[in-house]
VMD Tcl script that draws the C-alpha trace (Angstrom):
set ca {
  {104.66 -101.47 60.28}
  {105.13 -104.64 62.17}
  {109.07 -103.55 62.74}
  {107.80 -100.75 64.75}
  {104.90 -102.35 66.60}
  {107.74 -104.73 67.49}
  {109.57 -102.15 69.45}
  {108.33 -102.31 72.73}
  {109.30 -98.11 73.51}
  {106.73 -97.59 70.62}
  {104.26 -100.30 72.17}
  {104.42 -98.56 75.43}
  {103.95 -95.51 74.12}
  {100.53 -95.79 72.24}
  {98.82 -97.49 75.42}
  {99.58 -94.34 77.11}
  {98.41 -92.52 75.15}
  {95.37 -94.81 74.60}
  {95.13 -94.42 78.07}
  {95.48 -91.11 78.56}
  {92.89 -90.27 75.85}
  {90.17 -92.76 76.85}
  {91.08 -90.89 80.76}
  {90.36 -87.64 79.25}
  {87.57 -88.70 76.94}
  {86.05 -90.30 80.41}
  {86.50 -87.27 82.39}
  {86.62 -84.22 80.45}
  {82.48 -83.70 81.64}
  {83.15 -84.74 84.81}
  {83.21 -81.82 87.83}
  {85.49 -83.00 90.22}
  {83.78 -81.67 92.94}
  {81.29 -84.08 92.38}
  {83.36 -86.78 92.38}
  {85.28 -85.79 95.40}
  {81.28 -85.61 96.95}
  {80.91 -88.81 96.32}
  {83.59 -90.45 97.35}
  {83.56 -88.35 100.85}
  {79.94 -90.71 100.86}
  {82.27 -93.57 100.68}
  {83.52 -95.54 103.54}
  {87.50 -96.32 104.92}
  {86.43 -99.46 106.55}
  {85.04 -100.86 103.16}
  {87.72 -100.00 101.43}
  {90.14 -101.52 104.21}
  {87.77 -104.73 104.02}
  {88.26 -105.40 100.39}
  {91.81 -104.84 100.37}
  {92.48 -107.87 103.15}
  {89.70 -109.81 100.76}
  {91.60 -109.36 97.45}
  {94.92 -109.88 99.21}
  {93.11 -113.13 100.22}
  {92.03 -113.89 96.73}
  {96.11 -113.05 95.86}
  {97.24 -115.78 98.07}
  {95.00 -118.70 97.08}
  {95.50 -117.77 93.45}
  {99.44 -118.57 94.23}
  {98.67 -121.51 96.41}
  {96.59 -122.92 93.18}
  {99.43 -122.39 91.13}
  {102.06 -124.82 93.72}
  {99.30 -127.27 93.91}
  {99.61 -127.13 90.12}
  {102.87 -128.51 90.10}
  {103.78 -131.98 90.48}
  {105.53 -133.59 93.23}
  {108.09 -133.43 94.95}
  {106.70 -130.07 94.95}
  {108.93 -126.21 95.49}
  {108.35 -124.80 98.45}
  {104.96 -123.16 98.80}
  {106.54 -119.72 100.29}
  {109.12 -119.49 97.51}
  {106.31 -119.89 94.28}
  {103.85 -117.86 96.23}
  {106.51 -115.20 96.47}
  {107.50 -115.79 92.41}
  {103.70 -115.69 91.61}
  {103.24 -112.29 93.39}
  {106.21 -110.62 91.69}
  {105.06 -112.17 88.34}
  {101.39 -110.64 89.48}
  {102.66 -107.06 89.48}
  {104.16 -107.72 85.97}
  {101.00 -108.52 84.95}
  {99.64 -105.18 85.85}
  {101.71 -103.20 83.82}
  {101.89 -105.68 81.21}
  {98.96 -106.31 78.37}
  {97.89 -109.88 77.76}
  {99.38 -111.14 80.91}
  {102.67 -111.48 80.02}
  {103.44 -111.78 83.59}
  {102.13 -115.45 82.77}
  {105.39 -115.88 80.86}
  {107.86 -114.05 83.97}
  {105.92 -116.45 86.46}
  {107.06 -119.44 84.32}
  {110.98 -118.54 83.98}
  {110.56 -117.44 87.60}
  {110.08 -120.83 88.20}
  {112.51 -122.65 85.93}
  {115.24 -120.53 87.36}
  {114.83 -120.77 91.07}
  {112.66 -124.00 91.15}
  {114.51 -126.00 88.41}
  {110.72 -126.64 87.23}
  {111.26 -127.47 82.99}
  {109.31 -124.70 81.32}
  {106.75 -126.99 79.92}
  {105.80 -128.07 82.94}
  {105.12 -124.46 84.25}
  {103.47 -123.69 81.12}
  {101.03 -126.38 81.96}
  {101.06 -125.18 85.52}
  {100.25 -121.57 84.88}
  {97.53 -122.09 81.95}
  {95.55 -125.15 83.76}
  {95.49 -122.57 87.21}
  {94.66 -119.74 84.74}
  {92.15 -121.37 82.66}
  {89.73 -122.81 85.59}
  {89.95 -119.16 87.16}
  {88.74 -118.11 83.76}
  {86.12 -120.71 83.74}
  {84.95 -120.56 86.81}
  {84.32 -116.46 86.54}
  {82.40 -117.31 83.38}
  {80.28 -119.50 84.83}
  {79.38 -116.62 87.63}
  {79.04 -114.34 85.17}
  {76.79 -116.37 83.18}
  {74.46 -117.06 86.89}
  {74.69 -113.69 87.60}
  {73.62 -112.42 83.90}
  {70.45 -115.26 83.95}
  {69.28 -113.68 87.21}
  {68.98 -110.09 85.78}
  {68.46 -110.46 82.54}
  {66.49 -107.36 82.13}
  {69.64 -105.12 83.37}
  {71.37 -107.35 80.91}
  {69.31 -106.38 77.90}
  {69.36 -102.91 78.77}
  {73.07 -102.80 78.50}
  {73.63 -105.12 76.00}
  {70.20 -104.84 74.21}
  {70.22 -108.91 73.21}
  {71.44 -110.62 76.49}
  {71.58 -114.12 74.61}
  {74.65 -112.72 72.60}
  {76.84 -112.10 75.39}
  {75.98 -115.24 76.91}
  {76.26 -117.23 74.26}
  {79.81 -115.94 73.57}
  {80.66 -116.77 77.15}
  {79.13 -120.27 77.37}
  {80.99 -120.50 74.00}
  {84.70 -119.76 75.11}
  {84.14 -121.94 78.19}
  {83.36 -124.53 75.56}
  {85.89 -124.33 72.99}
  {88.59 -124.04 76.46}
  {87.33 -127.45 77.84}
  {87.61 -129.30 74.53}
  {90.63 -128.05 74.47}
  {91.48 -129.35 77.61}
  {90.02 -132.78 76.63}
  {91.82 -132.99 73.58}
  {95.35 -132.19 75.05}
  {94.12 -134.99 77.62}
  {93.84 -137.55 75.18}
  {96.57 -136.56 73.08}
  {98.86 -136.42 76.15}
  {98.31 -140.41 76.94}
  {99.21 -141.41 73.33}
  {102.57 -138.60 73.21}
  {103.79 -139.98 76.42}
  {104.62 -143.54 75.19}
  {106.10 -141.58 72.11}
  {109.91 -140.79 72.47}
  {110.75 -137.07 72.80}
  {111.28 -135.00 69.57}
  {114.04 -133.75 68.11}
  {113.43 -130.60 67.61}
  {112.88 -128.51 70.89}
  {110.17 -126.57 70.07}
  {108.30 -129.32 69.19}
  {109.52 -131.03 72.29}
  {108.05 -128.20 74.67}
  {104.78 -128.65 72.81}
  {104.51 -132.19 72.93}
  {105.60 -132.14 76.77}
  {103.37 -129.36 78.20}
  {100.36 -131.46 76.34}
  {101.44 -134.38 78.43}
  {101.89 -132.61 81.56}
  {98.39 -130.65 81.19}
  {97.32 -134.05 80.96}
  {98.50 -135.56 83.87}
  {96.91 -132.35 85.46}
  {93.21 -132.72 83.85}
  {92.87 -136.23 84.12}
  {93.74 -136.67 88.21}
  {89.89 -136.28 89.25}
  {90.94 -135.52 92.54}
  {93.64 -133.39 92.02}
  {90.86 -131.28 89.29}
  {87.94 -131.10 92.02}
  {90.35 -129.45 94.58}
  {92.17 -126.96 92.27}
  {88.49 -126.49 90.93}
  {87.25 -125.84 94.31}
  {90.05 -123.99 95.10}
  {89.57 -121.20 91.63}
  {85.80 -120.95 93.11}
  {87.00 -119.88 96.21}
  {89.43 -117.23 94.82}
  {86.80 -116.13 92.39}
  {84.19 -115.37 95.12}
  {86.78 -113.82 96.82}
  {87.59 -111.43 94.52}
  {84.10 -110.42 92.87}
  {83.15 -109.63 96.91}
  {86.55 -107.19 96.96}
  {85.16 -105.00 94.03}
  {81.59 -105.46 95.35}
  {83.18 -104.16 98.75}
  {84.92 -101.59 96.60}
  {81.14 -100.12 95.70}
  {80.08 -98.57 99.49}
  {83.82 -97.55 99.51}
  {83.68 -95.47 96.72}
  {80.04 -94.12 97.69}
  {78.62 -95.14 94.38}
  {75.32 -95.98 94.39}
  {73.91 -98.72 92.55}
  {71.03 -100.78 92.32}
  {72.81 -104.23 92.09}
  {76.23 -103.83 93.61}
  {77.48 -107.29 92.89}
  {76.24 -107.53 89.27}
  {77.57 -104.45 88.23}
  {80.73 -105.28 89.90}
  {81.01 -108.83 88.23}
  {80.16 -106.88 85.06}
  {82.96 -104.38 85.54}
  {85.35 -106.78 86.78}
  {84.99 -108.90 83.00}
  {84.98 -105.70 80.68}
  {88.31 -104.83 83.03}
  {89.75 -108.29 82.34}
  {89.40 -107.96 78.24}
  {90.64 -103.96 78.49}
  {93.86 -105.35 80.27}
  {94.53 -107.39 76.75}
  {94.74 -104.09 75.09}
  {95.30 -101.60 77.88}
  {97.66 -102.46 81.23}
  {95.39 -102.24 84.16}
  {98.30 -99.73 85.56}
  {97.20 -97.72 83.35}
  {93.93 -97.22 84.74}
  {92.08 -96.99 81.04}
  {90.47 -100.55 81.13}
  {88.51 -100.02 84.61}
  {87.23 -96.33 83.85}
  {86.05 -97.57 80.66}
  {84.55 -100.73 81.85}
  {83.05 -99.01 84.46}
  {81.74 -96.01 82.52}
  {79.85 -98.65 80.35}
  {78.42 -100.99 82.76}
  {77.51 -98.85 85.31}
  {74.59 -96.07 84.44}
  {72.98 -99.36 83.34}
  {72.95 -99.69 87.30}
  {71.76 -96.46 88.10}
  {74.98 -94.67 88.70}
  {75.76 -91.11 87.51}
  {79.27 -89.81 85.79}
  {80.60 -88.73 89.21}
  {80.03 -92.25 90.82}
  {81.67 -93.65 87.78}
  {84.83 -92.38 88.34}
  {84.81 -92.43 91.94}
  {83.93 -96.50 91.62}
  {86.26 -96.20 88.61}
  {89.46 -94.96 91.45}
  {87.97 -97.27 94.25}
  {88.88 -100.35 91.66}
  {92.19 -99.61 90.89}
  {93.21 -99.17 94.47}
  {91.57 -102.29 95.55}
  {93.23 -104.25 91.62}
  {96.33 -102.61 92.68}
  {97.35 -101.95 96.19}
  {97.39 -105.74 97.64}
  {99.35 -106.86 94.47}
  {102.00 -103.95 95.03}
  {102.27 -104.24 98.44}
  {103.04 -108.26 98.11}
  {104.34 -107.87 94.78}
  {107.17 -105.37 94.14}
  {109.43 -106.40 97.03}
  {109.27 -110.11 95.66}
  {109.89 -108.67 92.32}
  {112.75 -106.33 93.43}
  {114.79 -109.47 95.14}
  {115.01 -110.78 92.23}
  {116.94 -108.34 90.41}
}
mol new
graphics top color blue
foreach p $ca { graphics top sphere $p radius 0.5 }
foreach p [lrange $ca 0 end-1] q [lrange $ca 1 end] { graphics top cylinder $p $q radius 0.2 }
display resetview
């Protein structure tokens, strides 16, 4: 069984049709009419207003990741460009293996060792991470009665949040700590324990410059305000209606994020779903669910194509 999951035709395969049945399961009630109705109640120049924001939150999440590196650094236009075509594989990709594109993107053209884009690419991942959890977790505090009437417990949820964020900083300590003692130790022989042992030291180089943390910190805030305002933007656009547009957006925008693990965001599966379970906790009805649902992936995907697939076609 595990021969055949390995073969990526096969992989590709059952998310579509994952996809394609949790579509139809999603829509097969639905009267398009309605939906059309409600998006018609929808606005261009929202929708044109959180396209320029998420292409904003595109570029600072690329600028975070050259800061990441050490100095003498690339040039910033040639790892923005890499990050943008490694963004798109990350789309149609589960489990962001664009991650993995963006760091032999830039071994290749940047001559940057892949451990030290490997610490690069998780540090500027992991404090976007963190940072959205700790919004979510404000966000979830200040309407905890929607919360509980979604979730029915909203301690749970939290809990499991606060939790990751937790176990992810100790983590971050740890490889800290361990990274001062492995850098006086020569390198090892064997190169797979080399790339370990040298992506711990250069994460901690990263996590221990307190400077260097506050700005790339300040910087992951930035880009996550920037993008939970895009998909709250993305709410009048689609003329859903909804009693706490940024909440529900926040919400939808998580559930999305742990879909695309499972389900390419391409694909369009993760949003619908997300947004077919967090939002009638919000007020909306089916037909504002997919119509928000449609609104998301233009806003998740249009920026990142635009900026993305030329950068990823000149590499070829």
């Amino acid at each position: 069984m595990q021969k055949l999951l390995a073969h990526r035709g096969l992989k590709v395969g059952l998310q579509l049709t994952l996809s394609g049945v949790v579509l139809f399961m999603l829509g097969k009630d639905v009267d398009g009419s309605n939906v059309m109705e409600t998006l018609s109640q929808g606005s261009w120049g929202w929708l044109g207003a959180a396209l320029a924001v998420k292409t904003t939150a595109l570029l600072i999440h690329e600028g975070r990741l050259w800061l990441a590196l050490p100095k003498p650094r690339p040039p910033l236009r040639t790892v923005v460009s890499l990050g943008l075509a490694a963004g798109v594989l990350n789309l149609a990709l589960p489990a962001r293996a664009g991650d993995i594109a963006a760091i032999a993107f830039l071994d290749r053209e940047c001559k940057v060792p892949p451990a030290v884009g490997t610490a690069a690419v998780g540090v500027t991942s992991f404090l976007e991470a963190a940072v959205f959890a700790f919004f979510l977790l404000a966000v979830m505090g200040m309407g905890a009665a929607t919360w509980q009437g979604l979730v029915g417990d909203s301690n749970s949820p939290m809990l499991w949040i606060s939790a990751g964020v937790g176990v992810g900083c100790l983590t971050l300590v740890a490889m800290a700590v361990a990274g001062r003692h492995l850098s006086q130790a020569p390198p090892a022989k064997n190169p797979v324990v080399d790339f370990i042992q040298q992506t711990i030291i250069q994460t901690s180089f990263i996590v221990t410059n307190a400077r260097y943390l506050g700005i790339q910190t300040a910087a992951a805030g930035l880009q996550v305000v920037a993008v939970v305002a895009a998909f709250t933007l993305a709410m009048p656009a689609s003329g859903a209606a909804v009693t706490d547009p940024l909440a529900a957006s926040a919400m939808v925008l998580g559930v999305a994020s742990l879909a695309a693990f499972v389900l390419p965001p391409t694909m369009a599966a993760g949003p619908a779903a997300a947004s077919a379970l967090v939002l009638p906790a919000f007020g909306a009805d089916s037909s504002a669910v997919l119509a928000y649902a449609g609104t998301y992936w233009l806003v998740a995907h249009v920026p990142a194509m635009a900026m993305g697939l030329p950068a990823l076609f000149a590499r070829r």
